[in-house]
C-alpha positions in Angstrom: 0.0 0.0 0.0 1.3 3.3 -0.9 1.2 5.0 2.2 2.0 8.8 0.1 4.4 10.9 3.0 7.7 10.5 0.3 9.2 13.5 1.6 6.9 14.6 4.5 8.7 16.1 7.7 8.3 14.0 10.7 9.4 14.6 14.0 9.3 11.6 16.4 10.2 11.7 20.3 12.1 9.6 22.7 13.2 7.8 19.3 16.8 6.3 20.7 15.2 2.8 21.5 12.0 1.0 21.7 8.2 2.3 20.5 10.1 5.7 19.6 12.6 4.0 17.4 10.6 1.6 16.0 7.9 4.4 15.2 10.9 6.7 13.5 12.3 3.3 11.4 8.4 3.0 9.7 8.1 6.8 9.0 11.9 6.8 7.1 11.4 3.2 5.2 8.5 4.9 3.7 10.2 7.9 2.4 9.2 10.7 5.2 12.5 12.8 6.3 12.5 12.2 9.8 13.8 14.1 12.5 14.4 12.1 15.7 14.7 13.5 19.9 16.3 12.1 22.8 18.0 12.5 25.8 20.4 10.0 25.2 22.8 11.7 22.6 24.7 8.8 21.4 22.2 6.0 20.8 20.6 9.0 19.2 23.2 9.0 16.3 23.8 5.3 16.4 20.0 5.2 15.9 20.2 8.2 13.3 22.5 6.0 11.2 20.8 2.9 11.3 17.4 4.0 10.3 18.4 6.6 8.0 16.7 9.7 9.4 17.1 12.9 8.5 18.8 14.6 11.4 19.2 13.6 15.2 18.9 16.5 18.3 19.5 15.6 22.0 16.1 17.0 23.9 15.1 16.4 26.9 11.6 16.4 27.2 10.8 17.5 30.4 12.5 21.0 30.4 10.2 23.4 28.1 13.9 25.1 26.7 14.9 21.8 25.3 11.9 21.5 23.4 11.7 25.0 21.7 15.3 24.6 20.9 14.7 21.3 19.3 12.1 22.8 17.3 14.2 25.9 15.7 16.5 23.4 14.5 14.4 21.2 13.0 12.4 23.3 11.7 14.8 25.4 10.0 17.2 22.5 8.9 14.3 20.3 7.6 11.3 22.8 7.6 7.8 22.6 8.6 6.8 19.7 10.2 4.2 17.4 8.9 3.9 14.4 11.2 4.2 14.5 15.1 4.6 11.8 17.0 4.5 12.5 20.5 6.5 9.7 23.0 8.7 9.5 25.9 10.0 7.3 28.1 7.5 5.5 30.9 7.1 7.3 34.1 8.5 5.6 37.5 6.3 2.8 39.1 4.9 2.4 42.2 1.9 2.9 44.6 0.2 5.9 45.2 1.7 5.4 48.9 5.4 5.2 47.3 5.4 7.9 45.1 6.8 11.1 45.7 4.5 14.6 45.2 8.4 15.9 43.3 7.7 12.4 40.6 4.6 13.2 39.9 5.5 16.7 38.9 8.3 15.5 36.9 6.6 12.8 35.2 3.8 15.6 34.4 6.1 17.4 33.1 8.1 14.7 30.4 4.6 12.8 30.0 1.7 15.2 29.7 3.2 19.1 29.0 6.2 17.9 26.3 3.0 16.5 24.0 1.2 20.0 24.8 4.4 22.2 23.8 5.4 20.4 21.3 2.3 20.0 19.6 2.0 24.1 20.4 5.1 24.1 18.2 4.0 22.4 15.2 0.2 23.0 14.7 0.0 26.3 13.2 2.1 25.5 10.5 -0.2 22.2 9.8 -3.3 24.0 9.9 -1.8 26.8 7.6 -1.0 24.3 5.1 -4.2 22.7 5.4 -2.7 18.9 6.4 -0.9 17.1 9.5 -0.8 14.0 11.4 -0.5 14.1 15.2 -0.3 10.6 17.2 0.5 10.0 20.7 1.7 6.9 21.7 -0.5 6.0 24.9 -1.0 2.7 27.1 -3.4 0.2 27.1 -4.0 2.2 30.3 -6.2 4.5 29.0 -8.8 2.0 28.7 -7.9 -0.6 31.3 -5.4 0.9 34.4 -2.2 -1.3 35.4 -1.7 -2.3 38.8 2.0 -1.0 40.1 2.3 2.3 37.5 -0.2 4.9 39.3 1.8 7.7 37.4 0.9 6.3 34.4 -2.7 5.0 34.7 -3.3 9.4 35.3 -1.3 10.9 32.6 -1.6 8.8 30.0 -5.4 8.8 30.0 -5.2 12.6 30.1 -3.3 12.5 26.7 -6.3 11.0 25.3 -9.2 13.2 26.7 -6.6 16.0 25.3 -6.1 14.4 21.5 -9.7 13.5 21.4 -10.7 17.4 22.1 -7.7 18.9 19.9 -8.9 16.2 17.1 -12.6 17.9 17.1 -11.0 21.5 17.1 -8.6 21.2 14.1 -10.1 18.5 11.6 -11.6 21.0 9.3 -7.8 21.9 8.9 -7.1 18.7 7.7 -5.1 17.9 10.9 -5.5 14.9 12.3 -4.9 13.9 16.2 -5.2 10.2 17.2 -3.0 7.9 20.1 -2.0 4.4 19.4 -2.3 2.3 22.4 0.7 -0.1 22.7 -0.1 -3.4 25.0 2.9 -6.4 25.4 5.3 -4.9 23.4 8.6 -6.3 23.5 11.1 -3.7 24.3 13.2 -2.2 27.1 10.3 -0.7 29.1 8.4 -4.0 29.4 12.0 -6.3 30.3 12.1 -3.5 33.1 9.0 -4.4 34.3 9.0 -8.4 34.0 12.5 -8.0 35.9 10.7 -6.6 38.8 8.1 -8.8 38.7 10.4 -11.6 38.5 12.1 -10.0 41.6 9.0 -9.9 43.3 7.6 -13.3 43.0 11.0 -14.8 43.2 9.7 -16.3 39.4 12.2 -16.2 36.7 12.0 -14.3 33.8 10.9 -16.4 31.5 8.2 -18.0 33.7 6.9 -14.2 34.2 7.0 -14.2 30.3 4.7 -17.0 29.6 2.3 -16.0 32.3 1.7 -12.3 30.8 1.9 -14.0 27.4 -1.3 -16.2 28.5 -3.3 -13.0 29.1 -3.1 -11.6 25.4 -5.5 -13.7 23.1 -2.6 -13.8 20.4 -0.1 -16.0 23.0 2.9 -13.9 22.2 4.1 -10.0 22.7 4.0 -7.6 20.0 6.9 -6.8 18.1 8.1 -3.0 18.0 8.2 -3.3 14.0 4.6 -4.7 14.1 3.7 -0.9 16.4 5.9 1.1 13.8 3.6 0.0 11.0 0.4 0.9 12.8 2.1 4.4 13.2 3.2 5.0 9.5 -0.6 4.1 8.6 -2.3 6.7 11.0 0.8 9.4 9.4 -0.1 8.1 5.9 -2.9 9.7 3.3 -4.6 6.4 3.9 -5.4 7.6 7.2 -7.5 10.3 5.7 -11.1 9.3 7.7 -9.3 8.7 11.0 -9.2 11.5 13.9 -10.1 10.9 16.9 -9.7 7.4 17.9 -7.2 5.3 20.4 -6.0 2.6 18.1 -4.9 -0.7 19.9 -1.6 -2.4 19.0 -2.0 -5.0 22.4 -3.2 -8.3 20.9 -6.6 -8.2 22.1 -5.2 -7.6 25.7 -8.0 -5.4 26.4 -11.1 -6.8 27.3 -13.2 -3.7 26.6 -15.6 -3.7 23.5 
């Protein structure tokens, strides 16, 4: 399917490893010049290289000066952008009794305000030029909240009460907002978190594998090249009747209708 972004500008967030990455790979195999963020400077340009994107700029998303700088340079070494895709790295787990009132402001911060300024950033532009794509990779939290990540189970949901308003407010500009909503995907983030459950339990790894793998109707985790495609599709012209929505990447994990 000719997905028809061949030379759009996309910017993609927290793209060094995992969802991000995977996200940014998609985008540039299908001809979009693709500008990638992250904190971590040199898996950024190891990344940069290996993908083929179209320039790399170390950003931390929670300090608001990081962001408008990474935004002049991309914009003016690229131009406009045409495709957001707002990620970043999980917030800290824990109970509400465990986490600290200073993490939750942090987290708030990197989670919840980078996808406001950044899409701030962007969004005239779009609507100018009558055309834009805007996806924020979620959690299946949004729908269904996950014991042990507290932090997450808030913010993530107010991402998509946010998209799903913005979505309504710009779509006769021919922007488009929507969130994918990863489940079991295999990558760094979800190692982290069968480690601890290992180390909880006193369970292996692999035993902690299998069990999680029962819950999802398709036996297995996701793949992070099987999430990259969904993105490039809600990007794409193909995508042209979608606004909106939460798409699921998880499986069937969710038991919702």
């Amino acid at each position: 399917m000719e997905l028809s972004i061949e030379g759009k500008i996309a910017l993609v967030t927290a793209a060094s490893s995992g969802l991000g990455r995977a996200s940014a790979a998609a985008l540039a195999r299908e001809g979009a010049r693709v500008a990638i963020l992250s904190r971590r400077e040199t898996e950024l340009e190891a990344v940069k290289k290996e993908i083929g994107a179209a320039l790399a700029v170390r950003c931390d998303l929670s300090k608001a000066g990081d962001i408008e700088a990474a935004l002049e340079r991309v914009q003016s070494e690229l131009g406009s952008v045409d495709i957001l895709v707002n990620n970043c790295g999980g917030p800290p787990g824990g109970t509400f009794a465990s986490i600290t009132e200073s993490q939750w402001i942090e987290s708030f911060e990197q989670v919840f305000l980078s996808a406001l300024r950044l899409t701030r950033g962007v969004l005239p532009g779009m609507r100018e030029r009558k055309w834009g794509r805007i996806i924020n990779i979620v959690s299946t939290s949004v729908e269904q909240p996950i014991p042990g990540i507290i932090i997450s189970n808030a913010y993530r949901p107010a991402i998509a009460g946010w998209a799903k308003t913005l979505a309504a407010e710009v779509a006769s500009d021919g922007v488009l907002v929507n969130c994918v909503s990863p489940g079991r995907i295999r990558t760094n983030r979800t190692a982290t978190m069968d480690r601890a459950a290992a180390d909880q339990t006193g369970k292996s790894i692999e035993a902690i594998e299998a069990e999680r793998s029962a819950t999802v109707p398709l036996q297995r985790y996701g793949t992070p090249e099987e999430f990259g495609a969904v993105v490039a599709f809600l990007a794409s012209g193909r995508a042209s009747y979608l606004t909106g929505s939460v798409v699921r990447v998880d499986g069937g994990l969710v038991s919702s209708i």
